[in-house]
Backbone as numpy.savetxt, mean C-alpha at the origin, in Angstrom:
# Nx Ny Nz CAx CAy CAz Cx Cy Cz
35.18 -13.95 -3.42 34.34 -12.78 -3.42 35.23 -11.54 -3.42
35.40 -10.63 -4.20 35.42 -9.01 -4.61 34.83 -8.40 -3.91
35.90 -8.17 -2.80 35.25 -6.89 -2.16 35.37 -5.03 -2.66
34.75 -4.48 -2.58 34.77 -3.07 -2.89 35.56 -2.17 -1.99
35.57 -1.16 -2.42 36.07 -0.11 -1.80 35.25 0.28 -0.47
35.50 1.29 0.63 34.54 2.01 1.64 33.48 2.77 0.12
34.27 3.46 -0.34 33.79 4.95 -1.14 33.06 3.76 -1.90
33.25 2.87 -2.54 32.01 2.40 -3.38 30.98 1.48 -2.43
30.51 1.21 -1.30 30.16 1.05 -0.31 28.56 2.49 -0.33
29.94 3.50 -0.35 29.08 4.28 0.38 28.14 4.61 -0.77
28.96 5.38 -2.07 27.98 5.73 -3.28 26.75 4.90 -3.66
27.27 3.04 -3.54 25.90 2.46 -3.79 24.85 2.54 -2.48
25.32 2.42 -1.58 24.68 2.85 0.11 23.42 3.98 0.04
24.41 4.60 -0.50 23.76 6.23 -0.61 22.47 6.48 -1.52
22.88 5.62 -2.87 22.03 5.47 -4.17 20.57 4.25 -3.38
20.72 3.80 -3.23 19.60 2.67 -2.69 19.08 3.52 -1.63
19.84 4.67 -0.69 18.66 4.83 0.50 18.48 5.99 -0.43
18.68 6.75 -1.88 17.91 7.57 -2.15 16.57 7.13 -3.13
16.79 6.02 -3.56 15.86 5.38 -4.30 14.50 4.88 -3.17
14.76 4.29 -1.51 13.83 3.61 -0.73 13.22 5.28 -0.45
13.75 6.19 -0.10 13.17 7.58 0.00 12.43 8.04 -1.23
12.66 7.74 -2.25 11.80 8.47 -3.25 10.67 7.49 -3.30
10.48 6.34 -3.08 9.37 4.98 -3.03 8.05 5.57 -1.80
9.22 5.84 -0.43 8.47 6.30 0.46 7.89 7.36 0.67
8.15 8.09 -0.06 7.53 9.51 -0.70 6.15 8.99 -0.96
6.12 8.37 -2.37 4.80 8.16 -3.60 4.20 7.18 -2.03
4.68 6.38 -0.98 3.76 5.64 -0.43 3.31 6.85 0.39
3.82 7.49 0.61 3.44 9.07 1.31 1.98 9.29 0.73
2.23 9.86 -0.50 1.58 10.28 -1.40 0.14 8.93 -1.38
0.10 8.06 -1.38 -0.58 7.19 -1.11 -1.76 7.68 -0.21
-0.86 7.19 0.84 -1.94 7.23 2.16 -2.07 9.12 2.38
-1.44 9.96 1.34 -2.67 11.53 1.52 -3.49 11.23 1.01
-3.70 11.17 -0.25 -4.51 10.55 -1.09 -5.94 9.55 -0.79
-5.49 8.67 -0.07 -6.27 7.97 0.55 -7.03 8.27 1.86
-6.75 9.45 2.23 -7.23 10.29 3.58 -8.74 10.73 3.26
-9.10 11.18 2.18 -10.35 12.00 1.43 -11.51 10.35 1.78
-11.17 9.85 1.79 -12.41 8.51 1.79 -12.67 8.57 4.09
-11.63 9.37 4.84 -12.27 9.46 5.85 -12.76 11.26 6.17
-12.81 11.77 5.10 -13.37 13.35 5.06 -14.86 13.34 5.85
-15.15 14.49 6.29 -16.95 14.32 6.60 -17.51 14.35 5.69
-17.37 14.89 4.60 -18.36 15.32 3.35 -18.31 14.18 2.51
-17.48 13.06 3.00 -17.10 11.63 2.42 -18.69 11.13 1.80
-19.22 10.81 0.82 -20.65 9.48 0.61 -20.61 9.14 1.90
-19.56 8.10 2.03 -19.50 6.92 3.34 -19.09 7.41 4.96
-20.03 7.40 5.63 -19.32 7.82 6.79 -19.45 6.95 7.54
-17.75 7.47 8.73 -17.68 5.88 9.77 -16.24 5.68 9.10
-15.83 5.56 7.69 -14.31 5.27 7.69 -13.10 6.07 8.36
-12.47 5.77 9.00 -11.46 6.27 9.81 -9.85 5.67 9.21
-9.03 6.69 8.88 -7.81 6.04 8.46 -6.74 6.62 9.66
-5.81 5.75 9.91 -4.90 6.08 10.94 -3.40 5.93 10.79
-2.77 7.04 11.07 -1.08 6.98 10.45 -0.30 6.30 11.65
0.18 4.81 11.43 0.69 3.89 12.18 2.32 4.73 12.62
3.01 5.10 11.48 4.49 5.15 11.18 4.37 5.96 10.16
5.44 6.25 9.16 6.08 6.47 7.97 5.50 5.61 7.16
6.10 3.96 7.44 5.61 2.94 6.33 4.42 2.16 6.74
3.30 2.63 7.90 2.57 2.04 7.83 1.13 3.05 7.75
-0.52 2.73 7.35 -1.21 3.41 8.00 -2.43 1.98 7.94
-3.68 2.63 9.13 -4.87 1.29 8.96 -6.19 2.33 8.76
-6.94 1.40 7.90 -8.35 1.85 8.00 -9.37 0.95 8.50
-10.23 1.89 9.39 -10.92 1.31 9.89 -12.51 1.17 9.32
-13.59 0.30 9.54 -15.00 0.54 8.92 -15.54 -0.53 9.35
-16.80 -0.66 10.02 -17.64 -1.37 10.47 -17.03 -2.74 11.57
-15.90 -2.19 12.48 -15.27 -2.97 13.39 -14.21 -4.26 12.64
-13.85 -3.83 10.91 -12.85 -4.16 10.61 -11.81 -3.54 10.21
-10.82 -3.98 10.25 -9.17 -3.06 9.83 -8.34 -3.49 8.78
-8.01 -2.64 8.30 -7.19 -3.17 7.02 -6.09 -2.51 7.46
-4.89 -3.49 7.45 -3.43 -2.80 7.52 -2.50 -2.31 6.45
-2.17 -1.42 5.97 -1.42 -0.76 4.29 0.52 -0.78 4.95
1.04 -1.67 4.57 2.60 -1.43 4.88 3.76 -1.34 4.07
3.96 -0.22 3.69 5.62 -0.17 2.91 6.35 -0.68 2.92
7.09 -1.77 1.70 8.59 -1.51 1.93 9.37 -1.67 0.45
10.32 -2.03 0.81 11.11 -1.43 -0.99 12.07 -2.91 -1.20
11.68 -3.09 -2.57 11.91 -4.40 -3.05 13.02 -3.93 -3.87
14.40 -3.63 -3.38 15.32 -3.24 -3.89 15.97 -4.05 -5.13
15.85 -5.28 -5.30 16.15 -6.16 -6.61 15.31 -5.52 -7.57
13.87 -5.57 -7.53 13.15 -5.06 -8.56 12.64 -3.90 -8.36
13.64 -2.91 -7.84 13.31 -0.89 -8.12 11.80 -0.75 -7.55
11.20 -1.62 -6.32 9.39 -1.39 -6.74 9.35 -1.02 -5.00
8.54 -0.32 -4.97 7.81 -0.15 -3.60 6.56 -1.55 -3.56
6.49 -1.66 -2.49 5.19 -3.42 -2.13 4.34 -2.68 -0.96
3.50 -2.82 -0.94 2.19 -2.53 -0.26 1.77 -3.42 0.25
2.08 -4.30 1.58 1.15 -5.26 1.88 -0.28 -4.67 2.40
-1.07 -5.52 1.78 -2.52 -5.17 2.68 -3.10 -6.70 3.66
-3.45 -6.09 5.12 -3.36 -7.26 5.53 -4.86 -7.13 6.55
-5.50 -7.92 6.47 -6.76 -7.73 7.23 -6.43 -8.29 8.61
-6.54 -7.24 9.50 -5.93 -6.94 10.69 -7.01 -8.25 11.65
-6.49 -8.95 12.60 -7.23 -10.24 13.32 -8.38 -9.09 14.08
-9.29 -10.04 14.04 -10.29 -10.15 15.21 -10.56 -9.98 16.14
-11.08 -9.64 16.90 -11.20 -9.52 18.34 -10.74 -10.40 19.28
-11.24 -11.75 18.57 -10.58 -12.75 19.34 -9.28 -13.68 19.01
-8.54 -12.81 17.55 -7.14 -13.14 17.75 -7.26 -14.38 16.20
-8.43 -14.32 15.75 -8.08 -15.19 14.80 -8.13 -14.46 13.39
-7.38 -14.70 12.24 -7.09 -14.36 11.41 -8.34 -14.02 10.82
-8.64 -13.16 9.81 -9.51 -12.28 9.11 -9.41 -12.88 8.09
-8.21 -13.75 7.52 -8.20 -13.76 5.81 -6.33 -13.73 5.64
-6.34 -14.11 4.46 -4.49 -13.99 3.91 -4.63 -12.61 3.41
-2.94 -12.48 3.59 -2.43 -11.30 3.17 -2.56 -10.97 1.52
-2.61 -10.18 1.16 -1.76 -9.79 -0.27 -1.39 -8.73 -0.49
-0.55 -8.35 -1.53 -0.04 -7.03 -2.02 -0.12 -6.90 -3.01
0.36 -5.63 -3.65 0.42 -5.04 -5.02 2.21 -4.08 -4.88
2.67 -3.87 -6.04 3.78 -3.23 -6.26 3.60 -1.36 -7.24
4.56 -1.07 -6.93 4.13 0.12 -7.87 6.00 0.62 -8.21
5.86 1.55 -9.35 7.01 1.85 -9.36 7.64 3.51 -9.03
8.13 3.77 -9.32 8.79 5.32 -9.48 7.99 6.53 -9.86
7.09 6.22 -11.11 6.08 6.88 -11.14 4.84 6.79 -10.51
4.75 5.58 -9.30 3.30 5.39 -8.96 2.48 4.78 -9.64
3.13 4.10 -10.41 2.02 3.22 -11.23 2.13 1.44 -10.63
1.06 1.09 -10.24 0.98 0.17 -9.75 0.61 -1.32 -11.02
1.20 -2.41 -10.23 1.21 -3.61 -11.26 -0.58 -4.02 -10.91
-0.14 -5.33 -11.26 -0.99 -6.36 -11.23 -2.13 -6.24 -9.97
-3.43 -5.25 -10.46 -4.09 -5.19 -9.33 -5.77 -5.17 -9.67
-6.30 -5.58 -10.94 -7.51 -5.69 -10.75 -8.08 -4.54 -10.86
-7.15 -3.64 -12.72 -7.80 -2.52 -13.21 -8.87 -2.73 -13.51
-9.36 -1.15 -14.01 -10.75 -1.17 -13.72 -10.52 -0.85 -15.26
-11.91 -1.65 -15.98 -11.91 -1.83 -17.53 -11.73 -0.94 -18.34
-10.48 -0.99 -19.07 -10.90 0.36 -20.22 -9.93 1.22 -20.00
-9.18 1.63 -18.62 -8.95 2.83 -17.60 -7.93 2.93 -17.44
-7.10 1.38 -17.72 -5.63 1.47 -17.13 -5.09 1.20 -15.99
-4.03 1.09 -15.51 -3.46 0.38 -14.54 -3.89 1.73 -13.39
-3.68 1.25 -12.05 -3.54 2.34 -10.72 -2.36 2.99 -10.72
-2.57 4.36 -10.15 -1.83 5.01 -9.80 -1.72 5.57 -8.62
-0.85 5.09 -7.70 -1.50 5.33 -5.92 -1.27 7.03 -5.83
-0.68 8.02 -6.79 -1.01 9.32 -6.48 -1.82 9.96 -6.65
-2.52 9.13 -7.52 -3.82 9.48 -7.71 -4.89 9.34 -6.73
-5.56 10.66 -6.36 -6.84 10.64 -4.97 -7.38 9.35 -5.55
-8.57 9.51 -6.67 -9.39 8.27 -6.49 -8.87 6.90 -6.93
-7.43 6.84 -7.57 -7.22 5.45 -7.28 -6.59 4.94 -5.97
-6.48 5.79 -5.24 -5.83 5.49 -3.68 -6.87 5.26 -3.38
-8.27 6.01 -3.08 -9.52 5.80 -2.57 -10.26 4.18 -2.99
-9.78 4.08 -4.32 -10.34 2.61 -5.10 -9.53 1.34 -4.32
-8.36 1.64 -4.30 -7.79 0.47 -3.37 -8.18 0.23 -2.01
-8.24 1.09 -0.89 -8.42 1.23 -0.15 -9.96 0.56 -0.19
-10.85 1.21 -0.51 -12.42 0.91 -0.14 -12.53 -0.78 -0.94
-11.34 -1.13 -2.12 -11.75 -2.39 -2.64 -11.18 -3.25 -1.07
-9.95 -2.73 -0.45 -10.17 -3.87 0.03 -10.93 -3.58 1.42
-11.30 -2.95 2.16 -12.31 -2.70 2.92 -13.16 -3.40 2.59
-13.92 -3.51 1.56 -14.85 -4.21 1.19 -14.33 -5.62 0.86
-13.50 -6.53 0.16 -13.27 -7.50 0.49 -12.82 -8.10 1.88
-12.53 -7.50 2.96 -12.73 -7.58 3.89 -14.08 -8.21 4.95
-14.60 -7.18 4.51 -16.34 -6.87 4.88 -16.94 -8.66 4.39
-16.92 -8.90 3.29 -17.49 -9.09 2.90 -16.89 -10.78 3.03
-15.70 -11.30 2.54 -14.63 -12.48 3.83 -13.89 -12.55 2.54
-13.98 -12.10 1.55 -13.07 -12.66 0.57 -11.59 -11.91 0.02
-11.09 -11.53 0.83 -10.24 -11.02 0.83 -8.63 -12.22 0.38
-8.74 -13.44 0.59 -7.95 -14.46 -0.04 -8.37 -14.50 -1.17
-9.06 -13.93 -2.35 -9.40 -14.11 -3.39 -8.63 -12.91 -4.12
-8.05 -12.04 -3.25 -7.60 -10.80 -3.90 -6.49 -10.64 -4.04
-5.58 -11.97 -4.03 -4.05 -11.83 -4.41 -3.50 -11.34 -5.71
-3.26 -10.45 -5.41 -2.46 -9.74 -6.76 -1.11 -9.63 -6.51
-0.10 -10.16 -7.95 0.74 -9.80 -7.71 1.61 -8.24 -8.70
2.83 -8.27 -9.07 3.42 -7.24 -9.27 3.73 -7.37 -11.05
């Protein structure tokens, strides 16, 4: 094994935590975006969204939770979104996890566009709002293992 220099250490060091910062930005941009679905003047009222961290936030609606968590899939340049339907009251699982990916511009993969329209874009208000309330509602509703999407 070839080891590197400190200085090339640091430049690629440096380059990767400026790339996980620009990811965590657009997931930024995400969950503002996704804030307007707990507005008062919202259609739906009763949704409550809550800023966990940086890379995390949950929404809440009808005594279920959906968990939204960042992180950066540095092999493939992508920010990952797990969405995870938060347990029960009494500790038992809600459903499997899944995620979706997005890239640099916010354009998200493999997620169950809407016909005609094109892929998501999590900076976008109402496609942040569309993810969010889709899976709220697969939630709600138990089928949330049916909604594995990948990247």
């Amino acid at each position: 094994m070839k080891l590197e220099t400190t200085q090339q250490y640091i430049q690629e060091l440096g380059r990767a935590q400026g790339r996980y910062a620009q990811m965590l930005e657009i997931f930024g941009a995400f969950r503002a975006s996704a804030e307007h679905v707990a507005a008062d003047n919202y259609p739906i009222k009763g949704i409550a969204l809550t800023n966990v961290s940086p890379t995390e936030f949950t929404v809440n609606f009808l005594e279920k939770t959906v968990r939204f968590t960042f992180s950066y899939d540095h092999t493939a340049l992508r920010g990952v979104v797990a969405v995870t339907a938060a347990p029960a009251p009494d500790g038992e699982p809600t459903g499997p996890n899944w995620s979706f990916q997005f890239n640099g511009q916010g354009e998200v993969g493999d997620i169950e566009p809407r016909a005609n329209e094109g892929a998501y874009n999590v900076r976008v208000d109402t496609d942040a709002a569309e993810i969010v309330l889709g899976a709220l509602q697969l939630v709600l509703v138990g089928r949330i293992e049916a909604a594995r999407v990948g990247s």
